[in-house]
ChimeraX commands (.cxc) that place a marker at each C-alpha (Angstrom):
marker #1 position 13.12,19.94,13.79 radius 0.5
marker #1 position 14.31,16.08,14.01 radius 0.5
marker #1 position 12.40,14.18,11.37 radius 0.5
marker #1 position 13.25,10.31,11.66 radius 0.5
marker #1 position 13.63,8.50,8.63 radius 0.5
marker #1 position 10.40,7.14,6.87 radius 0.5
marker #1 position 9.70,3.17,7.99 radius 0.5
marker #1 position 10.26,1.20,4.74 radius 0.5
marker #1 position 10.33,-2.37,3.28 radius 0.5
marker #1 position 11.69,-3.82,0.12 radius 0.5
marker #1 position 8.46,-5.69,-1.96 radius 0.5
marker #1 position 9.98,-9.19,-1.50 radius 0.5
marker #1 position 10.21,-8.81,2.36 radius 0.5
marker #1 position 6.55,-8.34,2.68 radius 0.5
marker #1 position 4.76,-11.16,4.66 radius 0.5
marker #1 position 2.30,-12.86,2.35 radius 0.5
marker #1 position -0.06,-12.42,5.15 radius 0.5
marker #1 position 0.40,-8.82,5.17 radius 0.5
marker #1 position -2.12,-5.81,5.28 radius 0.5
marker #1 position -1.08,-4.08,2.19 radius 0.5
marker #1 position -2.97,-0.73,1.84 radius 0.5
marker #1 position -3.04,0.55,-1.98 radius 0.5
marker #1 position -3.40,4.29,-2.53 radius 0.5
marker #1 position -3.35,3.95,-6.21 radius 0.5
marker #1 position -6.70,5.09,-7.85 radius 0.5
marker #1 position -9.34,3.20,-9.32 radius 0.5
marker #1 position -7.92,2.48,-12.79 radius 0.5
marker #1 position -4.53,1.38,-11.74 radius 0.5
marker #1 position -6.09,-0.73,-9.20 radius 0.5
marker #1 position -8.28,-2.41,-11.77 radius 0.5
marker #1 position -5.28,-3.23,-14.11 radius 0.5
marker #1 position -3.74,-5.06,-11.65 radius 0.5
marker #1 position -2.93,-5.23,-7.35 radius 0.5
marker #1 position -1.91,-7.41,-4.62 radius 0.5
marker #1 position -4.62,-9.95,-3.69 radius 0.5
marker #1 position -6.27,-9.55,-0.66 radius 0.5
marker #1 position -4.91,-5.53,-0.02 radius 0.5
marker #1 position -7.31,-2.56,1.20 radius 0.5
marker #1 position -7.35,-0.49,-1.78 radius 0.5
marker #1 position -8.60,3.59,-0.47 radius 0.5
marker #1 position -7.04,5.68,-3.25 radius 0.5
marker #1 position -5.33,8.80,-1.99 radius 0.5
marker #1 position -7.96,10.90,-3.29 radius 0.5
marker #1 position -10.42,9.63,-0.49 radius 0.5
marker #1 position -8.15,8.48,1.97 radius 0.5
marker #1 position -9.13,11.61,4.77 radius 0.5
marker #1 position -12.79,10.29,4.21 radius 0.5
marker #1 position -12.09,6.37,4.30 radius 0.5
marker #1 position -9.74,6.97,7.87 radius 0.5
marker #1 position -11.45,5.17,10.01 radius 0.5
marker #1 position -12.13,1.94,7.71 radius 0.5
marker #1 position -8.42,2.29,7.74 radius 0.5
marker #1 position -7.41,2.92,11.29 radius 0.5
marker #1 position -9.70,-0.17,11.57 radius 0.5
marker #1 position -7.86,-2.84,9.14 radius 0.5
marker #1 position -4.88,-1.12,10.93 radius 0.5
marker #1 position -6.13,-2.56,14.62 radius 0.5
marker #1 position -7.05,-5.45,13.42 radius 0.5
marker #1 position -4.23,-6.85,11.53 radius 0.5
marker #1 position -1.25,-4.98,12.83 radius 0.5
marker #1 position 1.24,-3.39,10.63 radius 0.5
marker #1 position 0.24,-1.29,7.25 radius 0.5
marker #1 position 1.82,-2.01,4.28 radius 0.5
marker #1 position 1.50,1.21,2.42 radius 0.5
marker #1 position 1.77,1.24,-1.64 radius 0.5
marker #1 position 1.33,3.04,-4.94 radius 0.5
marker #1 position 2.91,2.48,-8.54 radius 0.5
marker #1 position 6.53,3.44,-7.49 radius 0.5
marker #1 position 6.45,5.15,-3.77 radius 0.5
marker #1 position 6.01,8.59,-3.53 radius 0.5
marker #1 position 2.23,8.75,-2.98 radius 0.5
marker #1 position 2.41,5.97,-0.17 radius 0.5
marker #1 position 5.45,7.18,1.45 radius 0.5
marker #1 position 3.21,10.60,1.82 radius 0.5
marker #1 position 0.38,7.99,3.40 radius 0.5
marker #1 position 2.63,6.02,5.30 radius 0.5
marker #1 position 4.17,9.30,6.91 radius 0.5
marker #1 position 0.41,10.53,8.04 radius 0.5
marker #1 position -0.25,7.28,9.92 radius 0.5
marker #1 position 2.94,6.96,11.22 radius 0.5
marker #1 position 2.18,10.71,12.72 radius 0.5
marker #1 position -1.19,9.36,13.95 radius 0.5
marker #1 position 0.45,6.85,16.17 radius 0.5
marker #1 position 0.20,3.81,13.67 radius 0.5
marker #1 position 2.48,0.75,12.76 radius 0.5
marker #1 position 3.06,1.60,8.98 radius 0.5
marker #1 position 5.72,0.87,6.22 radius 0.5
marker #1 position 6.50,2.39,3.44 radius 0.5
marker #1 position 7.00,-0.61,0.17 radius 0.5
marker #1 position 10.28,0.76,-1.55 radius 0.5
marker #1 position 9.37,0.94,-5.17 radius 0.5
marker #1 position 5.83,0.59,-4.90 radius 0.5
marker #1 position 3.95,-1.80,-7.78 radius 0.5
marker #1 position 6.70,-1.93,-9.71 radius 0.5
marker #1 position 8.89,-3.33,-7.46 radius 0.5
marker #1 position 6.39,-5.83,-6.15 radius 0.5
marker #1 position 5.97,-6.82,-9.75 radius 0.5
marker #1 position 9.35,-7.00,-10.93 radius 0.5
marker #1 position 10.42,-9.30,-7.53 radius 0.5
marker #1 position 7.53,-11.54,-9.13 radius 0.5
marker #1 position 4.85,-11.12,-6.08 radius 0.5
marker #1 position 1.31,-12.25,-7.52 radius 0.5
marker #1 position -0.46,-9.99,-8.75 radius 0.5
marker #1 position -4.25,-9.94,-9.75 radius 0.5
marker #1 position -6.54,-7.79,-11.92 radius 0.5
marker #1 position -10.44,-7.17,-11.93 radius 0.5
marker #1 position -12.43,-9.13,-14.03 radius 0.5
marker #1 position -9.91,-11.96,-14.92 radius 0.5
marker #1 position -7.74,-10.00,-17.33 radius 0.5
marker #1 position -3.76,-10.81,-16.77 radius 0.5
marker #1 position -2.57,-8.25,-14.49 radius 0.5
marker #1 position -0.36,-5.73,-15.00 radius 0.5
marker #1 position 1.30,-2.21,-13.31 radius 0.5
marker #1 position -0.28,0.98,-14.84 radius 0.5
marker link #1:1,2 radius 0.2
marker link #1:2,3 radius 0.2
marker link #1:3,4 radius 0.2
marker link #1:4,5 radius 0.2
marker link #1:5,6 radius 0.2
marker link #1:6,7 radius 0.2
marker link #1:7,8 radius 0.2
marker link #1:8,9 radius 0.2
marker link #1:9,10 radius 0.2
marker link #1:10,11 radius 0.2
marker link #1:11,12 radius 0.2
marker link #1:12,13 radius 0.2
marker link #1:13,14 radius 0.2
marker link #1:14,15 radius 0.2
marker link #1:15,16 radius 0.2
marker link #1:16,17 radius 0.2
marker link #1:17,18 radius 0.2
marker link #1:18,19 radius 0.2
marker link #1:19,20 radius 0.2
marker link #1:20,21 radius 0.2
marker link #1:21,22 radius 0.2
marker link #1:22,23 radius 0.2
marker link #1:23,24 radius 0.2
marker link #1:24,25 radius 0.2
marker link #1:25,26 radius 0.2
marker link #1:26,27 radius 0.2
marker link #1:27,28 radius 0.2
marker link #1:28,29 radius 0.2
marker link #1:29,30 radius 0.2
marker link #1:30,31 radius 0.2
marker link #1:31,32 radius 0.2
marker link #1:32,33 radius 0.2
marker link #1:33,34 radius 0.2
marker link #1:34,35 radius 0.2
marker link #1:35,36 radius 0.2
marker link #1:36,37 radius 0.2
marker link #1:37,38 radius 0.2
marker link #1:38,39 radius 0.2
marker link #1:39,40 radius 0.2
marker link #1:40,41 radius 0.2
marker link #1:41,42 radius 0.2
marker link #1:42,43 radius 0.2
marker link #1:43,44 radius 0.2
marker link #1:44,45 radius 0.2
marker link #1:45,46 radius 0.2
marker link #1:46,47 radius 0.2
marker link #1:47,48 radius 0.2
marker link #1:48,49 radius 0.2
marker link #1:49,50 radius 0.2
marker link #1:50,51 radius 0.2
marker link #1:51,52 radius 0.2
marker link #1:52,53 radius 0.2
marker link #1:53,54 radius 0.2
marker link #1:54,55 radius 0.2
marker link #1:55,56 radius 0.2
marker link #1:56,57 radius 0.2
marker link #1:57,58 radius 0.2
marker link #1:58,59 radius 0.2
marker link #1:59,60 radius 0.2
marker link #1:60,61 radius 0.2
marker link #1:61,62 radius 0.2
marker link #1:62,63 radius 0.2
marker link #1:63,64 radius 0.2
marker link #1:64,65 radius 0.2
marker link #1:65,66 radius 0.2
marker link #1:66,67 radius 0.2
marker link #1:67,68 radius 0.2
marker link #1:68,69 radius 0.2
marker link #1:69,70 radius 0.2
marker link #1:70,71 radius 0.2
marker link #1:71,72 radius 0.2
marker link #1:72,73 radius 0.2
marker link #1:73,74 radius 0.2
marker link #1:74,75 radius 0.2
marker link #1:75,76 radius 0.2
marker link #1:76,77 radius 0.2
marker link #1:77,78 radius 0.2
marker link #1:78,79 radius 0.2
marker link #1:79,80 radius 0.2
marker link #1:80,81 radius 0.2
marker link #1:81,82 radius 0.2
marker link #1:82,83 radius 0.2
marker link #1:83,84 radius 0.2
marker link #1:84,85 radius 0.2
marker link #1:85,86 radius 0.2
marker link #1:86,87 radius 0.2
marker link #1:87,88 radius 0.2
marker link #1:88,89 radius 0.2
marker link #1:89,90 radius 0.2
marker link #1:90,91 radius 0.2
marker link #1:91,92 radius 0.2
marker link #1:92,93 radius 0.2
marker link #1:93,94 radius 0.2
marker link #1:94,95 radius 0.2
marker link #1:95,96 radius 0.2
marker link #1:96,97 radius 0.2
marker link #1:97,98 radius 0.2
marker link #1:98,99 radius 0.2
marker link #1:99,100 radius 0.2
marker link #1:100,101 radius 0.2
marker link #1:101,102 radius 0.2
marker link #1:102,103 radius 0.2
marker link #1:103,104 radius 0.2
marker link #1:104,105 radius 0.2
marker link #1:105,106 radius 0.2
marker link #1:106,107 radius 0.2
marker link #1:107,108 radius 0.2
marker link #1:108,109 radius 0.2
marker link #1:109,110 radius 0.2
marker link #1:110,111 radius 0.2
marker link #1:111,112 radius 0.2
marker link #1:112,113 radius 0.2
marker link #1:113,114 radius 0.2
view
């Protein structure tokens, strides 16, 4: 079998504009995440498809991450099977947050990676 190498993006080249799609679960999301980013954990992600597939039409490319990479790349390697426009962010949360991309966090607390 051929497999072609997974579609990936450093943090700082994502478009502020972006879809980002966060697979992190709900407690990491809550301590802090991109503003503005479809957050469908993992865990649910077979059962919230189609809310995805959706953003997906609508605003183009998916911007897939988690804390440091390996869950999204797993997402971002399912749409990309399913015929979608998808990228993997290199280094997840972390990476966004240590390139200094805004981050926010529910109920006004500063945000921060979990």
């Amino acid at each position: 079998m051929n497999f072609s190498p997974l579609p990936s993006v450093d943090a700082a080249a994502v478009p502020a504009d972006a879809l980002v799609l966060d697979v992190r679960e709900d407690d990491e999301w809550q301590a802090g995440h991109v503003e503005g980013a479809l957050h469908v954990p993992m865990s649910g992600f077979v059962a919230r498809f189609g809310e995805v597939t959706e953003a997906v039409a609508e605003r183009g490319r998916a911007y897939v991450m988690c804390r440091v990479g390996g869950r999204s790349a797993q997402v971002t390697q399912y749409l990309v099977q399913q015929g979608f426009d998808a990228v993997n962010i290199d280094g997840g949360m972390l990476a966004w947050d240590g390139a200094g991309r805004p981050m926010v966090a529910e109920g006004g607390s500063p945000a921060f990676v979990l």
